[in-house]
C-alpha positions as a Markdown table, in Angstrom:
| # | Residue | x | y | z |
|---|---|---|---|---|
| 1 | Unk | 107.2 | 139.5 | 74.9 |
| 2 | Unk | 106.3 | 136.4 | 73.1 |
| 3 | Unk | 105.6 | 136.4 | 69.5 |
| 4 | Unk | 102.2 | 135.2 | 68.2 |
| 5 | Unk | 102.8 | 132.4 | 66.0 |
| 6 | Unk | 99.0 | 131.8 | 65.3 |
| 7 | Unk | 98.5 | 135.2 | 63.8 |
| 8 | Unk | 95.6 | 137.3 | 64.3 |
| 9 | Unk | 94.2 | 136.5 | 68.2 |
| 10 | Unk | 90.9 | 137.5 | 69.3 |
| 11 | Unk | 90.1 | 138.0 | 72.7 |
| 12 | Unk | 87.6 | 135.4 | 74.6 |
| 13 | Unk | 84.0 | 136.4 | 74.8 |
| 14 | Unk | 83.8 | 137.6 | 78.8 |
| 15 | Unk | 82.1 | 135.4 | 81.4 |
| 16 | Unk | 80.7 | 135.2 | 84.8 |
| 17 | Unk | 82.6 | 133.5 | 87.8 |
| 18 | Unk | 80.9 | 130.7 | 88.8 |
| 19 | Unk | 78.8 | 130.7 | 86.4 |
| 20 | Unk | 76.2 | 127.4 | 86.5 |
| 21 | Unk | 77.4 | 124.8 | 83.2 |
| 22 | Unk | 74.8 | 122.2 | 81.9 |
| 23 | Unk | 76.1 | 118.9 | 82.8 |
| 24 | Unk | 74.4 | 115.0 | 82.2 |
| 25 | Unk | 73.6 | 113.7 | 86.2 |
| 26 | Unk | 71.8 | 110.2 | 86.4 |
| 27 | Unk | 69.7 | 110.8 | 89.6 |
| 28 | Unk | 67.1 | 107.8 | 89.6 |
| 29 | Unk | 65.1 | 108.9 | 92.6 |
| 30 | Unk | 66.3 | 112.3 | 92.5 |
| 31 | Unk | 69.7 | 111.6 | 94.3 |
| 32 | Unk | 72.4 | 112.1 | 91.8 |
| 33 | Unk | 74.2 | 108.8 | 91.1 |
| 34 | Unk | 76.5 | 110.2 | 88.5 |
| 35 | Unk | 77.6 | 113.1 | 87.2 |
| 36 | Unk | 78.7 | 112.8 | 83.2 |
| 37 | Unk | 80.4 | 109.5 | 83.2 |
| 38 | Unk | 82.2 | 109.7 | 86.9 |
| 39 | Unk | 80.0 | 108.0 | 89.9 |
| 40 | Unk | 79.1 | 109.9 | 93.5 |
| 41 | Unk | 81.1 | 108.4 | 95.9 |
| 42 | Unk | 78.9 | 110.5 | 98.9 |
| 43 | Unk | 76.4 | 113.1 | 99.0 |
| 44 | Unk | 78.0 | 115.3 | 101.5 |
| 45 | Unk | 75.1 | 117.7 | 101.8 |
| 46 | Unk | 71.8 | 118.9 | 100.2 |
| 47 | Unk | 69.8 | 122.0 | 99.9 |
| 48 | Unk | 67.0 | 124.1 | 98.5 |
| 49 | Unk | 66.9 | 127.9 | 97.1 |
| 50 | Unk | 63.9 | 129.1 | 96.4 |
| 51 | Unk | 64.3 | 133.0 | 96.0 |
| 52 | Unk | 63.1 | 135.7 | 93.8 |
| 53 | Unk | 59.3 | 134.3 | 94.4 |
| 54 | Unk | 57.5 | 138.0 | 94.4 |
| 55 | Unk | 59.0 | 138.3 | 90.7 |
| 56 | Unk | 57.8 | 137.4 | 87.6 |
| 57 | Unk | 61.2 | 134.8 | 87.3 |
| 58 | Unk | 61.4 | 133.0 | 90.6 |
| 59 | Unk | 64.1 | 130.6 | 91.0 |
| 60 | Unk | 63.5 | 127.5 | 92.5 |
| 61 | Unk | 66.7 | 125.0 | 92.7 |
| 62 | Unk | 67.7 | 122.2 | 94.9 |
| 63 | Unk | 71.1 | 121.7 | 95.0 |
| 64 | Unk | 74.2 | 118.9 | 96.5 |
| 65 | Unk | 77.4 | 119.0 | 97.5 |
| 66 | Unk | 78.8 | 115.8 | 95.9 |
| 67 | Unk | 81.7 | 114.1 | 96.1 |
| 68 | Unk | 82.5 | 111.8 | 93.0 |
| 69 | Unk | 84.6 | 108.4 | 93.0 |
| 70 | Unk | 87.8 | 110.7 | 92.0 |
| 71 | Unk | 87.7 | 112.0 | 94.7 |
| 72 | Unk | 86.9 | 115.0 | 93.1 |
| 73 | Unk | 83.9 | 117.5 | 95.2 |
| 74 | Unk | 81.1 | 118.9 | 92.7 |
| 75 | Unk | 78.3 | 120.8 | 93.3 |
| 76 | Unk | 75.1 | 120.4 | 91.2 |
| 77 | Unk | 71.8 | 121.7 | 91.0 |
| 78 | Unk | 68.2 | 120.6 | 89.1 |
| 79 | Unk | 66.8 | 123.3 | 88.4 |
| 80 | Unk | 63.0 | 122.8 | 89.5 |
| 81 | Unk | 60.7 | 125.0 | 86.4 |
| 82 | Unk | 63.3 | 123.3 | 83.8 |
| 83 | Unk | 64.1 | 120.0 | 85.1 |
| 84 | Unk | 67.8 | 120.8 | 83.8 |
| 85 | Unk | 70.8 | 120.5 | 85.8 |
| 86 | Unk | 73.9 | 122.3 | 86.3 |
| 87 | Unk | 77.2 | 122.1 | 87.9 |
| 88 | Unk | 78.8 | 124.9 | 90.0 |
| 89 | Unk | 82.4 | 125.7 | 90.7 |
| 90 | Unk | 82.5 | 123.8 | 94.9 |
């Protein structure tokens, strides 16, 4: 058992897997270019969801599998009612 040097911990507040984090994307066109500072390399593949239409909260999203100049793959969405976007664990 390791001692806690800090003191008093408190536990982190719980979160979804996977869940969706704003992020900055530079998508002149509506192609991302960028995502926060890093440049896409290739868009490997693009899609739209468009579910939960008979509610009263549809969700309308378009999203792409990206792969930045890292080398790194990401997967973003806009999110159509907002105009936001988000990145997804790949």
């Amino acid at each position: 058992m390791v001692a806690n040097p800090g003191g008093e911990s408190r536990p982190r507040p719980a979160r979804r897997l996977n869940e969706p984090r704003p992020v900055a994307v530079a998508a002149p066109g509506g192609i991302p270019e960028r995502v926060g500072p890093v440049a896409v390399a290739h868009v490997r593949e693009e899609w739209l969801i468009a579910e939960r239409w008979w509610t009263g909260r549809p969700v309308r999203r378009r999203y792409f599998e990206l792969v930045l100049e890292t080398g790194e793959n990401a997967v973003v969405f806009r999110d159509e009612a907002s105009g936001r976007w988000f990145r997804q664990r790949a």
